[in-house]
C-alpha positions in Angstrom: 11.4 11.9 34.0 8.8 14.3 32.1 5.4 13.4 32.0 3.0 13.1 28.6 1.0 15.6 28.7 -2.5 14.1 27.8 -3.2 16.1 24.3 0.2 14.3 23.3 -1.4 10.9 24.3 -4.4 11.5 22.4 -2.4 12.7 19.2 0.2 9.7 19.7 -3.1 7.6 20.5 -4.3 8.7 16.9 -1.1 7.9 15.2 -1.3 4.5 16.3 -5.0 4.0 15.3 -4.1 5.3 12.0 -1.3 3.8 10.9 -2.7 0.6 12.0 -6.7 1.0 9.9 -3.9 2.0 7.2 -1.8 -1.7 7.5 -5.2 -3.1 7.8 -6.4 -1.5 4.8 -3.2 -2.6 2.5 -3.6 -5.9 3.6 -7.4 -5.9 3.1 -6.3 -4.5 -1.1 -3.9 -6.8 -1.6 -6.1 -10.2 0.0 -9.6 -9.4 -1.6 -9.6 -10.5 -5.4 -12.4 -8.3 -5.3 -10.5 -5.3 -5.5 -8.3 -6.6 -8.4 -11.3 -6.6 -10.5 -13.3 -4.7 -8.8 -16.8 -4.7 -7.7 -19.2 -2.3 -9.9 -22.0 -2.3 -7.1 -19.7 -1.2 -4.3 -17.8 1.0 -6.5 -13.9 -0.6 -5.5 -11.7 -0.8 -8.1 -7.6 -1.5 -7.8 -6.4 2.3 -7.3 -9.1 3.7 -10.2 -6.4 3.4 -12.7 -7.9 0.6 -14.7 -11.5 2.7 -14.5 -9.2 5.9 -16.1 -7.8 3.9 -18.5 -11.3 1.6 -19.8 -12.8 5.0 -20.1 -9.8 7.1 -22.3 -9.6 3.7 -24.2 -13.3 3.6 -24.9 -13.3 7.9 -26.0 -10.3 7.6 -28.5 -11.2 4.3 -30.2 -15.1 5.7 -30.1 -17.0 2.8 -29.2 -20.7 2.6 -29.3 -22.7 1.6 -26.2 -23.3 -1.8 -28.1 -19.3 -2.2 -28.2 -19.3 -0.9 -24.9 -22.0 -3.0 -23.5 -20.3 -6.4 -25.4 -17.2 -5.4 -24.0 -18.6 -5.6 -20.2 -20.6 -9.2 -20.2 -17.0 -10.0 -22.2 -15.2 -9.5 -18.8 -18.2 -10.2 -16.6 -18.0 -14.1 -18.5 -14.0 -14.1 -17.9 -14.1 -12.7 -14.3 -15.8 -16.1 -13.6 -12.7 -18.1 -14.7 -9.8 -15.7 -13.8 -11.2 -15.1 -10.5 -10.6 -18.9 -9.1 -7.2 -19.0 -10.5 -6.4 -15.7 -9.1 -7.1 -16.7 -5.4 -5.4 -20.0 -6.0 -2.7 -18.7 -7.5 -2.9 -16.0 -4.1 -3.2 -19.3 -1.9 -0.2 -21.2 -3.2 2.2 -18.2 -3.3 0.5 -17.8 0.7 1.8 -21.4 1.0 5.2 -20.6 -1.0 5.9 -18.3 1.8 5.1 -20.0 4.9 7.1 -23.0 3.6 10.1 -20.4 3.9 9.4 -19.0 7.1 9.4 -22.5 8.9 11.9 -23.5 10.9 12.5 -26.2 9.3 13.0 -25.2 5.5 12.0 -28.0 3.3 13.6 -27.3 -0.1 11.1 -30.1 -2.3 8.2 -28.7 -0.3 9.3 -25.5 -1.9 9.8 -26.5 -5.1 6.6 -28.6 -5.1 4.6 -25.2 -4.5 6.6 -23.3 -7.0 5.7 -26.1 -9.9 2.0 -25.6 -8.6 2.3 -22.0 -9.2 3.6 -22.6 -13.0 0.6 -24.4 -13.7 -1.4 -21.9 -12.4 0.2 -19.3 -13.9 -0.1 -21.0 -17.2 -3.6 -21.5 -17.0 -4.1 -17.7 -16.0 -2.3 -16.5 -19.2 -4.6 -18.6 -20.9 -7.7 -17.3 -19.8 -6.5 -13.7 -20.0 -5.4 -14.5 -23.5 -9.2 -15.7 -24.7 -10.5 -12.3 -22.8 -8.0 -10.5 -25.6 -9.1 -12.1 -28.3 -12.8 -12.4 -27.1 -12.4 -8.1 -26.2 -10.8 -7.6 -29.9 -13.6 -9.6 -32.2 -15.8 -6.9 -30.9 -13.9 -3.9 -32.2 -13.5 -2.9 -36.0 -10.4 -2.7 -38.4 -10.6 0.9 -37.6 -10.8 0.8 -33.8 -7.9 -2.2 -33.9 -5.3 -0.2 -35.9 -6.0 3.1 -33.6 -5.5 0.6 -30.3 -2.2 0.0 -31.6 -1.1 3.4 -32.2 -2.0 3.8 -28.8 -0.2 1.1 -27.7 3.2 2.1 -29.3 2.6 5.6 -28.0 2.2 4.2 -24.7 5.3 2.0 -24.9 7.7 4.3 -26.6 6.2 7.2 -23.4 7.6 4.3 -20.9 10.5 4.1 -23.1 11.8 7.9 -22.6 10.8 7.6 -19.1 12.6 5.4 -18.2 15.2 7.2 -19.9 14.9 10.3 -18.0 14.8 7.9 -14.5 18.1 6.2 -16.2 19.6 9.2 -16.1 18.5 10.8 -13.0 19.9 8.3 -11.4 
């Protein structure tokens, strides 16, 4: 039987510590509501995007740093009641999910959890349904009609590609 030479156990070594501090780090994302909203003093927010996209919003609709500043204590005030029903929300479909992998399946359990969830759920789309309206009262006629040219551009982009996916397939 061949031996490992020892710079193969210490790269083989390193793949292992990596690709666990990489599971670890997924998991870490996808627990902490923190990084779903992110955390302006430690800089962490869910994969930048939502940074990119605050900031292209706030060039083309050319808000002031009034608007702007409204526009942060706006979600600041919000963040305080999505944030609970986020990581209950998290907690029940945690619960949802052990209820299945337990050997002994109990189906009203399951559906118990999943009509927890719904309310949940509703209450969430409420509260991210004041933040839009409470985000939109600060922006003019102006700045409204140019967010929904953006937003039809946007839609009718994932429109064609989807398309080209469609038919790459």
């Amino acid at each position: 039987m061949k031996t490992i030479s020892s710079f193969n156990k210490i790269l083989l070594t390193l793949a292992i510590l990596l690709t666990v501090s990489f599971a670890q780090n997924i998991q870490a994302k996808t627990d902490d509501p923190e990084t779903l909203f992110g955390n302006e003093e430690k800089g962490q927010f869910h994969h930048r995007r939502g940074e990119r996209i605050k900031a292209f919003l706030a060039e083309q609709l050319g808000l002031s740093d009034a608007q702007k500043a409204q526009i942060k204590e706006i979600r600041q005030n919000h963040k305080e009641n999505i944030k609970p029903l986020v990581e209950e929300l998290r907690a029940k479909q945690k619960e949802l999910r052990q209820s299945f992998e337990a050997d002994n399946y109990n189906e009203t359990l399951a559906a118990q959890k999943i009509s927890e969830m719904s309310g949940v759920k509703a209450r969430l789309i409420g509260e991210r349904l004041k933040l839009k309206k409470d985000l939109l009262a600060v922006l003019t006629p102006e700045q409204k009609t140019k967010l929904e040219q953006l937003k039809d551009q946007f839609k009718s982009r994932r429109i064609e590609r989807m398309k080209r996916h469609h038919n790459n397939l």
